[in-house]
C-alpha positions as CSV (number, residue, x, y, z in Angstrom):
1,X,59.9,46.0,-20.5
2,X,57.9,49.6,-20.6
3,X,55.5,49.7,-18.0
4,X,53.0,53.1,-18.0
5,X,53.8,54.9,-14.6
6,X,50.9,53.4,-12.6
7,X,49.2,55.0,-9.1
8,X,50.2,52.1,-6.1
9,X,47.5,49.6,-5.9
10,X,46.3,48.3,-2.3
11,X,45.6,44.8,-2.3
12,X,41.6,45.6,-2.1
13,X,41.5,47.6,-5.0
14,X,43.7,45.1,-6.6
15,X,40.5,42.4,-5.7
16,X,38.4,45.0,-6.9
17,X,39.5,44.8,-10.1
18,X,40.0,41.5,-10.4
19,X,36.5,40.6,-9.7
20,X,35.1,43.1,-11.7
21,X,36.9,41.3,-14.7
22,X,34.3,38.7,-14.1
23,X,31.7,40.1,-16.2
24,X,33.6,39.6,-19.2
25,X,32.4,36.5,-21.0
26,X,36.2,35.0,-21.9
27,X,37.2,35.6,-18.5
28,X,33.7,34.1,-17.0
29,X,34.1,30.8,-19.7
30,X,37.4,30.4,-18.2
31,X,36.8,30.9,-14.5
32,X,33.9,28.4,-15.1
33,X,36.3,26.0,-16.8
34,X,38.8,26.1,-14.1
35,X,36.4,25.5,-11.3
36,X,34.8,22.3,-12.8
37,X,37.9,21.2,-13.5
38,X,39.0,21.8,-9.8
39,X,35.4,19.9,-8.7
40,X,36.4,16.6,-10.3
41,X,39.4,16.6,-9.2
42,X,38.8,17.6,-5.5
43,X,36.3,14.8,-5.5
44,X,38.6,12.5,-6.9
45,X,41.0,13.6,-4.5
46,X,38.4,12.4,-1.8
47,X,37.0,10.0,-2.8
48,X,40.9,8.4,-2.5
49,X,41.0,9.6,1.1
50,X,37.8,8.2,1.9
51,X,38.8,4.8,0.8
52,X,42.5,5.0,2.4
53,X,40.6,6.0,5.9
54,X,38.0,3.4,5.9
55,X,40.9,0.5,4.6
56,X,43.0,2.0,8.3
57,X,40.2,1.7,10.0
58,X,38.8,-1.5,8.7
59,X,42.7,-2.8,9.3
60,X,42.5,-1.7,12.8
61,X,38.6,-3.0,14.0
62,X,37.6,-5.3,11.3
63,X,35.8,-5.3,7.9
64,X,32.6,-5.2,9.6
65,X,32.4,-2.3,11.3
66,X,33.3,-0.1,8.1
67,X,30.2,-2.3,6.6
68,X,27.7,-1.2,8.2
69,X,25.7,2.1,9.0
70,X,29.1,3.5,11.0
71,X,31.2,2.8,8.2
72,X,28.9,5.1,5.8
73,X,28.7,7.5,7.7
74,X,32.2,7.8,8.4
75,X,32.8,7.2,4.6
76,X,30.6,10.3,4.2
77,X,32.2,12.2,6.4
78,X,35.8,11.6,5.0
79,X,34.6,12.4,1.4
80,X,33.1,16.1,2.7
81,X,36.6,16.3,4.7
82,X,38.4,15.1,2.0
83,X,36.9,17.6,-0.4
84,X,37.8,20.4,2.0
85,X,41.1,19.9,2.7
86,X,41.8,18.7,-1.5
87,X,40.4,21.9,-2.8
88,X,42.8,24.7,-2.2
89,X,45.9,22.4,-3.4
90,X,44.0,21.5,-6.1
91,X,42.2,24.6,-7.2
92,X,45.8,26.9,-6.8
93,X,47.1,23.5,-9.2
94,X,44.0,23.9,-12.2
95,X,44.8,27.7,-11.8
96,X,47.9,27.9,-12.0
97,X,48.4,25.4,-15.3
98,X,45.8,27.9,-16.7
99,X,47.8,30.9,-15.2
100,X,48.7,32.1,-18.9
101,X,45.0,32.6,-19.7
102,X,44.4,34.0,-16.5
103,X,46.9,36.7,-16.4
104,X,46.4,37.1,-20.1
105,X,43.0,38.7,-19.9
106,X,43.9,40.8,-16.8
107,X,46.8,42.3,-19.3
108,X,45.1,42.6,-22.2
109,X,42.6,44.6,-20.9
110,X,44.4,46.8,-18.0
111,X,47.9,46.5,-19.7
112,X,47.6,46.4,-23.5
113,X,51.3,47.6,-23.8
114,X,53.0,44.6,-22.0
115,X,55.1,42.1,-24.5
116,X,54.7,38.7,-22.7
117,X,56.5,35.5,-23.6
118,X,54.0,32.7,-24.8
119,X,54.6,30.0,-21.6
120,X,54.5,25.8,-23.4
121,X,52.0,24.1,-21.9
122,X,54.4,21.8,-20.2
123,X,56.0,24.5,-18.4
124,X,52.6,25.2,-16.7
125,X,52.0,21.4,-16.1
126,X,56.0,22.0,-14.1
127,X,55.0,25.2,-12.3
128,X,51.4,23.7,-11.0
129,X,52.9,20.3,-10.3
130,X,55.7,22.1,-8.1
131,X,52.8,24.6,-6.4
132,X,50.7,21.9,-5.5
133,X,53.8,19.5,-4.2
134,X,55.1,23.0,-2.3
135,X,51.5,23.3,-0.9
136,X,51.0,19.3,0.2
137,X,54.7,19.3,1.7
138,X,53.9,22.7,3.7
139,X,50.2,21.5,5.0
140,X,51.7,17.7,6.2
141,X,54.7,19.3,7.7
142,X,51.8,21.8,9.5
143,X,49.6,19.4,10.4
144,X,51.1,18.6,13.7
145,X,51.4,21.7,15.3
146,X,47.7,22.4,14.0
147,X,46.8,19.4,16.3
148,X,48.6,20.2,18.9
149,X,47.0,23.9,19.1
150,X,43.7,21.9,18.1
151,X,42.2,22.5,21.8
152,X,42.5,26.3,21.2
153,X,39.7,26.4,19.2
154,X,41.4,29.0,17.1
155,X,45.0,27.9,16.9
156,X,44.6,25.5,14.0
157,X,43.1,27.7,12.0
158,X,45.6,30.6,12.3
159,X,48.5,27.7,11.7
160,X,46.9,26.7,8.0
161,X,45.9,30.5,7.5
162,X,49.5,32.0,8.1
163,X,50.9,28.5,6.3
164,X,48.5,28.7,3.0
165,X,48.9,32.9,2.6
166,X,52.5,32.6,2.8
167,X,52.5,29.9,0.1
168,X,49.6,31.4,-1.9
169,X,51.3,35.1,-1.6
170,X,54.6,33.3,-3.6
171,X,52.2,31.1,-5.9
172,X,50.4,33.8,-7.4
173,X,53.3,35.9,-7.7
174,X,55.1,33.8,-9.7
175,X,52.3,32.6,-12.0
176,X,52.7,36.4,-13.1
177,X,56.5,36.1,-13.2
178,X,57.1,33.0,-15.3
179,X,54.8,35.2,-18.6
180,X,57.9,37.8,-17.9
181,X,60.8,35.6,-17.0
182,X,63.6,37.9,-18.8
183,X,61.6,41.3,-17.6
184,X,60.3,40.7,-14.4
185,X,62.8,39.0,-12.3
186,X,63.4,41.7,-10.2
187,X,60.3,43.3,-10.5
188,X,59.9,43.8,-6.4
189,X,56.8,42.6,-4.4
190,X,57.8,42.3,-1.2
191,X,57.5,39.4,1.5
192,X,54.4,42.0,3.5
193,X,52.7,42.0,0.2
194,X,53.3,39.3,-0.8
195,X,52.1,37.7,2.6
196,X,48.8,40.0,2.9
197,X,47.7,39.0,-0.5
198,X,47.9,35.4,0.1
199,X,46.3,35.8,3.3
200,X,43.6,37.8,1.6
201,X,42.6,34.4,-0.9
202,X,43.1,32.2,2.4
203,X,40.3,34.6,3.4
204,X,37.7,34.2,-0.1
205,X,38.5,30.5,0.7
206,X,36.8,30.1,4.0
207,X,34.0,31.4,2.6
208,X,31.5,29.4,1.1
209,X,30.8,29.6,-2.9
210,X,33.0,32.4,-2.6
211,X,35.9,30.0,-2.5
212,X,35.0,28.7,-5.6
213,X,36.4,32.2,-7.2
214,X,39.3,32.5,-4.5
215,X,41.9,30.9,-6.7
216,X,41.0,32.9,-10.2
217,X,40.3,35.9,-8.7
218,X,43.7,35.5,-6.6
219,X,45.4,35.4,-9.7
220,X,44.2,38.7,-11.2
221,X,44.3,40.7,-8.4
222,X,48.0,39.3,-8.0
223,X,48.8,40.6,-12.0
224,X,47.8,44.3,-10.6
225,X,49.9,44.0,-7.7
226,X,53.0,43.0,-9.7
227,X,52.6,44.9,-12.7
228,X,51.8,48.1,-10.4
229,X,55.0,47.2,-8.7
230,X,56.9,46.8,-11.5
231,X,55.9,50.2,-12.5
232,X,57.0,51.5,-9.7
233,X,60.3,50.3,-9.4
C-alpha cells in the first residue's frame, strides 16, 4: 500500500483530530448510533447482574430480606454498578463490530488514497466477540488483585487502568489492522504506543459523558496513529 509521507502524530494530536471529525454529520449519525446501541446493552448487561446478586443474596439470607426496602436499594445499587463495570466491554464490543464505519470516515477524509479491503459483517461480529471475551477474561482475572490493593484507595484503580489501556491500546489497533490485513501487518505501533493510547481512552472513560465518546473517538485517533506509522516505516 502507498501511504503519503506523513509528519509523526503524538497521541493528543491524534485525539485532536479525531474529535474534531465529530462535526461531520455521517460521523455524528454513527457515533450516536453506536452509543445507543452500547446504552441498551450496558443496561441489559445490568439489569442481569442485578438479578444474579440479589438471587446470591436472597440464597444466602432469605427471600425476604431482598423484598423489602434493603433489597431495592441494593437492586439499585447493582444496576448503577452493573452499568459501570458493563460499559467499557460493551461499548469497545458495538465499536469495534462498527469499526469499518468508523475507520472508514477517518480515511476517507484524512487518507483518500488508501485501498482498503471491504471487512463481512461476520468478521466484525468475530473480532468484537473476541475483544469483548479478551476484555471480560482480563478484568475477572484482575479483579482479585484490585481487591486486594482495595484499602489503598488508589490501587484498584491503577490495576483496571493499566489492565483496560493495555487491552484497549491492542483493540483499537487492530480494528485498524483487520481493513488492511494483506498491507498492514507489519505496519509497526509499538507496545509504548500502543499502551499510552489505550491508557489515554481509559482516561475519556472515567470521565462522565465524556465516556460516552471514549470508544469512537478511541478508534479514530487510533487510525491516525497507525496510518502515520505506517508512513513512517
Amino acid at each position: 500500500m502507498s501511504i503519503a509521507r506523513s509528519a509523526p502524530v503524538s497521541i493528543p494530536t491524534a485525539f485532536a483530530l479525531a474529535f474534531g471529525q465529530l462535526t461531520q454529520r455521517r460521523v455524528l449519525l454513527l457515533l450516536l448510533k453506536c452509543i445507543a446501541l452500547a446504552l441498551v446493552l450496558s443496561v441489559a448487561v445490568a439489569a442481569g447482574f442485578s438479578a444474579a446478586l440479589l438471587w446470591g443474596v436472597a440464597a444466602v439470607v432469605g427471600d425476604a430480606w431482598v423484598e423489602g426496602g434493603a433489597g431495592t436499594a441494593l437492586r439499585v445499587v447493582a444496576t448503577v454498578l452493573g452499568v459501570w463495570l458493563a460499559w467499557r466491554v460493551v461499548a469497545m464490543a458495538v465499536v469495534q463490530f462498527y469499526a469499518d464505519d468508523v475507520v472508514a470516515a477517518v480515511e476517507a477524509r484524512h487518507y483518500p488514497a488508501l485501498r482498503p479491503r471491504e471487512v463481512p459483517l461476520r468478521e466484525q461480529a468475530v473480532q468484537a466477540g473476541r475483544g469483548a471475551m479478551r476484555a471480560l477474561i482480563a478484568n475477572l482475572v484482575a479483579l482479585p488483585f484490585a481487591l486486594a490493593l482495595l484499602f489503598t484507595g488508589v490501587g484498584t484503580a491503577i490495576v483496571f487502568a493499566v489492565v483496560n489501556a493495555w487491552l484497549l491500546g491492542r483493540e483499537l489497533r487492530d480494528m485498524v489492522w483487520l481493513r488492511h490485513a494483506v498491507d498492514l501487518t507489519d505496519a509497526p505501533l509499538g507496545p509504548l504506543s500502543r499502551f499510552l493510547l489505550g491508557f489515554a481512552v481509559v482516561g475519556l472513560l472515567a470521565v462522565p459523558f465524556v465516556n460516552l465518546l471514549a470508544p469512537f473517538v478511541g478508534a479514530a485517533a487510533a487510525t491516525h496513529m497507525v496510518h502515520r506509522a505506517a508512513a513512517r516505516h
